[in-house]
N, C-alpha and C positions, 0 to 999 in steps of 0.2 A: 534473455538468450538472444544472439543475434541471429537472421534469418540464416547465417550460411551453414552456423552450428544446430541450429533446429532440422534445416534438410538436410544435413549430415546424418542427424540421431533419426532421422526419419529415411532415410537412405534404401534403409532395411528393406523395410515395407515397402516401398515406393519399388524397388529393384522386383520386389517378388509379384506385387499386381501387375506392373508390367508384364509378366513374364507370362501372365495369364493365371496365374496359379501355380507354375511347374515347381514353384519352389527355389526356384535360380537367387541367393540373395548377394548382396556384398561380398560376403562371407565367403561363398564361393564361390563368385562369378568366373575368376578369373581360371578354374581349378582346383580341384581338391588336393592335386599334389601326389595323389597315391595311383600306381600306374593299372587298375583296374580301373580308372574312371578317366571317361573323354575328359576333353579341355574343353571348358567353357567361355565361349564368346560373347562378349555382350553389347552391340552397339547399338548406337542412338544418334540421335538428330532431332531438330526440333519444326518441323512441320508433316502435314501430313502425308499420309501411305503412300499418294499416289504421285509425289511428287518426284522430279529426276532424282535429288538426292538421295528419297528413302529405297526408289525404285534400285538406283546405283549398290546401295546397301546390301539391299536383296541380292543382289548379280553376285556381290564378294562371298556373301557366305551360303550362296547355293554353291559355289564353288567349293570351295573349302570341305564344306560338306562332303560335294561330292569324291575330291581327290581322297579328303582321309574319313572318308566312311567308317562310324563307330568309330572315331576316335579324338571327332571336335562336335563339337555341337555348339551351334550358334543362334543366336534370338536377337531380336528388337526391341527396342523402345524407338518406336518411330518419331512421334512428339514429345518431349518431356514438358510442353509446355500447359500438358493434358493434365499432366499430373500435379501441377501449381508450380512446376519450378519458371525461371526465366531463362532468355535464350542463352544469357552469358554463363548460366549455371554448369551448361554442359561442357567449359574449360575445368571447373575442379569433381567434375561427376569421372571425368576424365583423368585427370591429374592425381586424385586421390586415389585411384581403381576403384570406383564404383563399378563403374561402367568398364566398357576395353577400349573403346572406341570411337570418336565421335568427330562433328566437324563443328567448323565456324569460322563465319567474315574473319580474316586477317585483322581485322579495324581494331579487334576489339583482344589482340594481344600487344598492341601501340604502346602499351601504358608499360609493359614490363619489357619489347623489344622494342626499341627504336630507332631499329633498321627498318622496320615494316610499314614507318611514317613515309619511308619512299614510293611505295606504290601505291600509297593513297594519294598522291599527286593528283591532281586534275586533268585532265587531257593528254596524258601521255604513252595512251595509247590509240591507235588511227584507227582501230579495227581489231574482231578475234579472232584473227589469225595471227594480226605480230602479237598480239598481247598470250596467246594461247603457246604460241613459241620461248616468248619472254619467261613463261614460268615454267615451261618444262624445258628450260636451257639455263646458262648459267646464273640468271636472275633468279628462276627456284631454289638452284641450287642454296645459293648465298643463304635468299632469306628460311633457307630449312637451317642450315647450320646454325646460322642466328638464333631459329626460337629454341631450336635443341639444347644449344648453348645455353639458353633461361632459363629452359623448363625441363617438368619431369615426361615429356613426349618422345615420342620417334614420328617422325612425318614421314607418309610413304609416297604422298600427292597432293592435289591440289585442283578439288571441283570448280569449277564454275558458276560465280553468282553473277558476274558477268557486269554489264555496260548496266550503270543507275543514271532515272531519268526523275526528272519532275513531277511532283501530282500536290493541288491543292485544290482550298474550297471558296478559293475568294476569287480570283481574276484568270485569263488565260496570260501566257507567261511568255512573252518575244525577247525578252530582252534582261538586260540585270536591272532597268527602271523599276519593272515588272513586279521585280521581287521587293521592291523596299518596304522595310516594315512590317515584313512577314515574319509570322513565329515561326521556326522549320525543326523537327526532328531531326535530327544526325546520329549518325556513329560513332563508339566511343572511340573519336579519333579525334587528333588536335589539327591535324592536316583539314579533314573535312570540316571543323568548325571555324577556321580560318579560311578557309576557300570560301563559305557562306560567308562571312564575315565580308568579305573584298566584293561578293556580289552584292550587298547591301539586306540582306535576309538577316534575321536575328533568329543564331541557331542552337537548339537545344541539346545536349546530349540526353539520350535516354536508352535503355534497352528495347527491344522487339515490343516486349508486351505492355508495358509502359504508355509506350507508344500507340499502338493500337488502340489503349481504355483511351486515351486522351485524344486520338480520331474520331474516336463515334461519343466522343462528350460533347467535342466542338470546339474544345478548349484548346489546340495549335494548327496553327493555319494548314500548313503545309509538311510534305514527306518529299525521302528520295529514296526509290527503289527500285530493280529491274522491273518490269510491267509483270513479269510474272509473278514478282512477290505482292505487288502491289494487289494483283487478281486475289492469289490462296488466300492473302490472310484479309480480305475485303473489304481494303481501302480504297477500293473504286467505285464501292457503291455510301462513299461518303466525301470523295472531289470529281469533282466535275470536270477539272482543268486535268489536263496532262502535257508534257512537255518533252519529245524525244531529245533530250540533252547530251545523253552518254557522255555525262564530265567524271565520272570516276568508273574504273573499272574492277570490281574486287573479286579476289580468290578465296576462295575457301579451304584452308589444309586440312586434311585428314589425319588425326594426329592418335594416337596408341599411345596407352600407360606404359611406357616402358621398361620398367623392371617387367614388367607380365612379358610383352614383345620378345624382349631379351631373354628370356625366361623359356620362350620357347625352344623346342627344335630345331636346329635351324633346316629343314626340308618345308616345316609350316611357316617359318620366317619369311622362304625365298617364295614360297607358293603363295602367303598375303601381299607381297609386292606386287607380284604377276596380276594377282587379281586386282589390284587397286588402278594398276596402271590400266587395263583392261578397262574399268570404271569409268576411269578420268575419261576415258573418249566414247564410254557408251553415255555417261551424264552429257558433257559437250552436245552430243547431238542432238539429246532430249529436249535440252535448254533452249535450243535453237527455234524448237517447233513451242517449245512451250511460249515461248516471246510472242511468239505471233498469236497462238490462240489469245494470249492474255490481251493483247491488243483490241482483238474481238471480240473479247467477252466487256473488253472496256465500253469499244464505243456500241455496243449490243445494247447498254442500259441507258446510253444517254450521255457518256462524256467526251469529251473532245480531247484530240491525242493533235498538238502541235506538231510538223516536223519544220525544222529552222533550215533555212537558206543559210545559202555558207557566208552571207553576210550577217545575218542575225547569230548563226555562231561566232564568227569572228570575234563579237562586242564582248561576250562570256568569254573566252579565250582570252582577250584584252584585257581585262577586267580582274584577273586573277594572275597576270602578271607577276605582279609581286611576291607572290609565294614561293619563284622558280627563284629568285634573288634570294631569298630568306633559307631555301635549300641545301645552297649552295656554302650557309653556313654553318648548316648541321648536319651534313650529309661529306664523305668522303670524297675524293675525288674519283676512287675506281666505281664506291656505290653511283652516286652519278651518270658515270660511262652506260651503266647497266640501260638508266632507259633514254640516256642521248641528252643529258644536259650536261 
């Protein structure tokens, strides 16, 4: 039996311990249908409670709650990574309705949209405020219609994973020299293993958790990730090296089983957008603060956080050139326009 079909048949179960005991399963997560009984909500995410995302989570369906009192009920699965599944699991936890709701890196719908290889680009964006404008303006737009188009989701936004930065255990990192011949973790994205590629790093695709058992073995060199991801799931307290690079910037959509979505009301429809949108800018600001703590909790135990002179970024910006040419022949000419190439 393949793993996706085993946590499929185990689904069950896994829905209902989450749920603490309430009883919540597959079965009826999404609603029983019959108009004595609320709608049941179920989202999820895959780090811990206290993190902006899950916190963000909480905000949506206190809301909800509170608007249609006795007549939604909503719960968590904060980590599914608690439960043995992997990060990428929560696309068909999601997709099949297990669940109602959930998020994930962009990176890792590349394989099935490949309009979403655009904003894995490297450097294209200066800072989070164009880049924060980029996806709540027509650049979201697009790439919502895109994955819709693929899949069986509704996206209503798009959290903040924000600006990813360098961490390894072997050297501190100035330059693309830096990197050569480092094993590096990436995301299942062809953009990002080719952007490693160009700086000289030899990069791995793996998922979250993957990743992390092969951190604290010892067995790949080097990661990239916001510093705050780098803190929770505590790859800092296994590189020494940090490196403020912010060469890619990624979203996260927030994406609903849609036949359930659709399926609703539509007064609970417009009232989960409000709250979502709502979200997106209470996460944002969390993220903001959480960056900074993670920074201190970094150099707290002992590691070193580079930040690059705008000569030493220049050399990485040079260096990966060539992937804006190679763009240019997979990518439309409006997509393009989107982030200025």
């Amino acid at each position: 039996m393949s793993r996706r079909k085993f946590l499929q048949a185990s689904a069950l179960l896994g829905a209902s311990i989450a749920m603490g005991g309430l009883g919540i399963s597959a079965v009826n997560a999404q609603g029983t249908g019959r108009s004595d009984k609320p709608i049941r909500i179920i989202m999820a995410g895959y780090g811990p409670a206290t993190t902006s995302f899950s916190l963000a989570l909480k905000q949506i369906g206190d809301r909800i709650e509170t608007k249609f009192e006795g007549d939604v009920e909503v719960r968590y699965v904060y980590n599914i990574l608690d439960l043995g599944y992997r990060g990428l699991d929560i696309l068909w936890l999601v997709e099949d309705g297990v669940v109602t709701a959930g998020y994930q890196s962009s990176s890792y719908l590349t394989d099935r949209v490949s309009d979403l290889g655009l904003i894995d680009l490297p450097f294209i964006f200066p800072d989070n405020r164009t880049a924060r404008a980029a996806m709540d303006g027509e650049l979201g737009r697009t790439m919502t219609a895109s994955i819709e188009a693929s899949t069986d989701y509704r996206i209503l936004g798009y959290f903040e994973n924000g600006f990813r930065h360098l961490s390894n255990r072997v050297r501190p990192v100035r330059s693309p020299a830096d990197l050569q011949g480092m094993s590096m973790r990436v995301l299942p994205s062809k953009v990002h293993e080719r952007t490693f590629e160009l700086l000289g790093a030899q990069p791995e695709i793996m998922d979250l958790s993957e990743a992390i058992a092969r951190i604290k073995a010892g067995t790949i060199d080097a990661q990239e990730n916001p510093f705050a991801n780098t803190a929770i799931y505590g790859v800092h307290n296994f590189h020494k090296y940090h490196t403020a690079s912010s060469h890619f910037y990624i979203s996260r959509p927030i994406f609903f089983h849609r036949p359930t979505f659709d399926a609703w009301p539509e007064e609970l429809q417009q009232e989960m957008r409000a709250a979502v949108t709502d979200a997106v800018a209470f996460q944002r600001n969390m993220k903001d603060q959480e960056e900074e703590d993670a920074a201190e909790a970094i150099r707290a135990i002992g590691g070193e956080i580079i930040e690059l002179t705008p000569e030493e970024m220049e050399a990485f910006v040079s260096a990966v050139k060539p992937i804006y040419a190679e763009a240019r022949t997979q990518y439309s000419p409006e997509l393009l326009r989107l982030v200025g190439l």
